[in-house]
TISE-427530 format. One record per residue (C-alpha): residue number from 1; z, y, x. Coordinates in nm, 4 decimals. Example, Ala and Ser with C-alpha at 12.3 -4.5 7.8 and 13.67 -1.06 7.14 Angstrom:
<rs>
 num        w        v        u
   1   0.7800  -0.4500   1.2300
   2   0.7140  -0.1060   1.3670
</rs>
This chain:
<rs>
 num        w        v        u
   1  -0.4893   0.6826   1.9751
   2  -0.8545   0.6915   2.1389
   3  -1.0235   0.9246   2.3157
   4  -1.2291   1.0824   2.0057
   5  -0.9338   1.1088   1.7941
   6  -0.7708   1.2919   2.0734
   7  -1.0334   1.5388   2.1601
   8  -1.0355   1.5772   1.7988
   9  -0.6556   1.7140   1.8002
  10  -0.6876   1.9360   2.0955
  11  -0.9587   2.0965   1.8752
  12  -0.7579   2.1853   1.5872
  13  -0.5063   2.2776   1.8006
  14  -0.7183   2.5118   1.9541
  15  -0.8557   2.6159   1.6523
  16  -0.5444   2.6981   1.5280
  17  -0.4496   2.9132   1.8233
  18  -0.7330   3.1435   1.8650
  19  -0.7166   3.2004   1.4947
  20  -0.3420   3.3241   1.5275
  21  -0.4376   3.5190   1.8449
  22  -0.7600   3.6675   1.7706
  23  -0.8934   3.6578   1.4754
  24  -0.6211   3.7215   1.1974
  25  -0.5474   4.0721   1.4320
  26  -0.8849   4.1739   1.4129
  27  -0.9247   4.0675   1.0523
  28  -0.6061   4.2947   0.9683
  29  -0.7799   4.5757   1.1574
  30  -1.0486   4.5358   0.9463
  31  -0.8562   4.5781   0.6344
  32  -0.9739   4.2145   0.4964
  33  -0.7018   4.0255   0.2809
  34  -0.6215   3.7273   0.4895
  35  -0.3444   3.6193   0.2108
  36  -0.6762   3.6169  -0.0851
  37  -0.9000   3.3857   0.1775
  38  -0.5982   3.1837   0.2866
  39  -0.5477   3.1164  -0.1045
  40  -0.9486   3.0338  -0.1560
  41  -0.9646   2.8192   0.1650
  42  -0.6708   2.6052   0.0150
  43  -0.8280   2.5572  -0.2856
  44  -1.1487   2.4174  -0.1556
  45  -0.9690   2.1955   0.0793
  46  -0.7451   2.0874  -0.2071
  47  -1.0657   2.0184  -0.3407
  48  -1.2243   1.8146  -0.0777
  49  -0.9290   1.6037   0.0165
  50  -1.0398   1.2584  -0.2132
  51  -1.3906   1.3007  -0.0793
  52  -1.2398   1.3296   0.2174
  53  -0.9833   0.9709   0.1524
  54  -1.3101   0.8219  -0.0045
  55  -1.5144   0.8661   0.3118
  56  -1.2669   0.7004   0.5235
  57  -1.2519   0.4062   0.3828
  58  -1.6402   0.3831   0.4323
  59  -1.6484   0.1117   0.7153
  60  -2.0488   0.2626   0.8155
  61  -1.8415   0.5554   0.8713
  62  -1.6150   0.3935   1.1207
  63  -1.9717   0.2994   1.3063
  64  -2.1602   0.0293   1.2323
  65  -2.0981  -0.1436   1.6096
  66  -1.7122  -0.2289   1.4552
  67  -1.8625  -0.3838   1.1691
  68  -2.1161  -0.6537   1.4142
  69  -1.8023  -0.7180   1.6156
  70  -1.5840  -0.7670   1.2744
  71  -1.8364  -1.0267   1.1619
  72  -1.8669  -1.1733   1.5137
  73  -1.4618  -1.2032   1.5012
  74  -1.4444  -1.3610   1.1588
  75  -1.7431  -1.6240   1.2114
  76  -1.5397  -1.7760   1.4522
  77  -1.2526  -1.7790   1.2621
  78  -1.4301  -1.9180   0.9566
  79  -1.5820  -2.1960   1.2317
  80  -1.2591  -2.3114   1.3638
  81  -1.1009  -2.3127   1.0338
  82  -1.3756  -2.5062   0.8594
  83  -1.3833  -2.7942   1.1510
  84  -0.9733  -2.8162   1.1019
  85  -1.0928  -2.8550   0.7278
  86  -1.3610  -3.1519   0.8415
  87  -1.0740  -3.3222   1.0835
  88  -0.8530  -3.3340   0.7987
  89  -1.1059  -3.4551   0.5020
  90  -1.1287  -3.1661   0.3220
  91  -1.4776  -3.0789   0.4358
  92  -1.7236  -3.3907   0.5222
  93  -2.0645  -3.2571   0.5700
  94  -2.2091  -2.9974   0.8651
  95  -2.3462  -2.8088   0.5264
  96  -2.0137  -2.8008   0.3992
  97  -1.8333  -2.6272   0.7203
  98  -2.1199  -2.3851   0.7730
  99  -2.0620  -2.2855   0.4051
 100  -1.7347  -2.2423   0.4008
 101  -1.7301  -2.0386   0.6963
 102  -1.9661  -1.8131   0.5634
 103  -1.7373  -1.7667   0.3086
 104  -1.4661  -1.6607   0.5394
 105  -1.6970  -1.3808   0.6656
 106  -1.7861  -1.2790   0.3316
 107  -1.4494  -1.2399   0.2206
 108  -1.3661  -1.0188   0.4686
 109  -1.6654  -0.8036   0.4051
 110  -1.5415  -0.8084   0.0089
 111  -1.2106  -0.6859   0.1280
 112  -1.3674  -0.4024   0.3216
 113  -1.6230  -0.2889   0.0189
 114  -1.8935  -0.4442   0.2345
 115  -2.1847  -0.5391   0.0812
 116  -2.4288  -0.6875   0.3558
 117  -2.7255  -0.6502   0.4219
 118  -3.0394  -0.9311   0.5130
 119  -2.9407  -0.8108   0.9182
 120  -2.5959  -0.8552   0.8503
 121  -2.6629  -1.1987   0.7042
 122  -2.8664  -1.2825   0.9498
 123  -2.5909  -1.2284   1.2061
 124  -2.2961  -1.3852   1.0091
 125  -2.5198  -1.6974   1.0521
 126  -2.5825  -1.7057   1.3738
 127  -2.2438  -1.6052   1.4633
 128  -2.1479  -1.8893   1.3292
 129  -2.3585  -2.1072   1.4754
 130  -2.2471  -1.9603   1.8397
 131  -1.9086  -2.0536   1.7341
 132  -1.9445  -2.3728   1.6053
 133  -2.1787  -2.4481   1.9679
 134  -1.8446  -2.2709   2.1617
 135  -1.6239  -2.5054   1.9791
 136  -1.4185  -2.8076   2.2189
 137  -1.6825  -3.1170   2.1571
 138  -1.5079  -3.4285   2.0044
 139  -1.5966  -3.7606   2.1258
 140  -1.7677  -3.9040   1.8247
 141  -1.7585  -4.3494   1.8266
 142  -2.0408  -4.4995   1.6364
</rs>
């Protein structure tokens, strides 16, 4: 659990407890029907709850930050993977690797109802290109 999420809980907690304490009393003194606006407030929650699911599955939601460092993560992935694919055939050509781990990255992004954008793009292929430069050099014989 992090830190937002947290701060988050104690809130509701809170919430809760100052609602019990303070203001259902003073609503009763009032002569307000809690039970009628406890029934209304569930039904516009019930309401809300699959906009609610929907959001959260909204990666930009999460913060876009998680979403560089989740393309960052899978170019290198895609990288190693497509140089295992060169060292054992599969793949022959620099063009070929650099496409397919592009397509690793893009994948990913599918899964997650990314679509990206030109920045995005931009990134994934220079992500990869760090990778590929980070990768162990081979000694090549001519």
């Amino acid at each position: 659990m992090n830190i937002q999420n947290f701060i988050i809980l104690i809130a509701v907690v809170l919430g809760a407890i100052s609602t019990i304490v303070w203001i259902v009393p003073t609503l009763k003194k009032k002569n307000i029907d809690i039970e009628k606006i406890a029934t209304k407030t569930e039904t516009v929650l019930n309401a809300i709850e699959p906009v609610v699911g929907i959001a959260k599955d909204i990666p930009l939601l999460h913060g876009t930050a998680s979403v560089v460092e989740l393309i960052r993560q899978y170019a290198i992935v895609g990288a190693k993977t497509a140089e295992q694919l060169g060292s054992t055939g599969t793949l022959t050509t620099n063009a070929e690797k650099f496409k397919s781990a592009q397509e690793t990255v893009y994948a990913v992004l599918a899964e997650l109802k990314i679509e990206p954008t030109d920045n995005q793009k931009k990134l994934i292929d220079d992500f990869i290109q760090a990778a590929v430069n980070d990768l162990p050099k081979t000694n090549v014989t001519k």
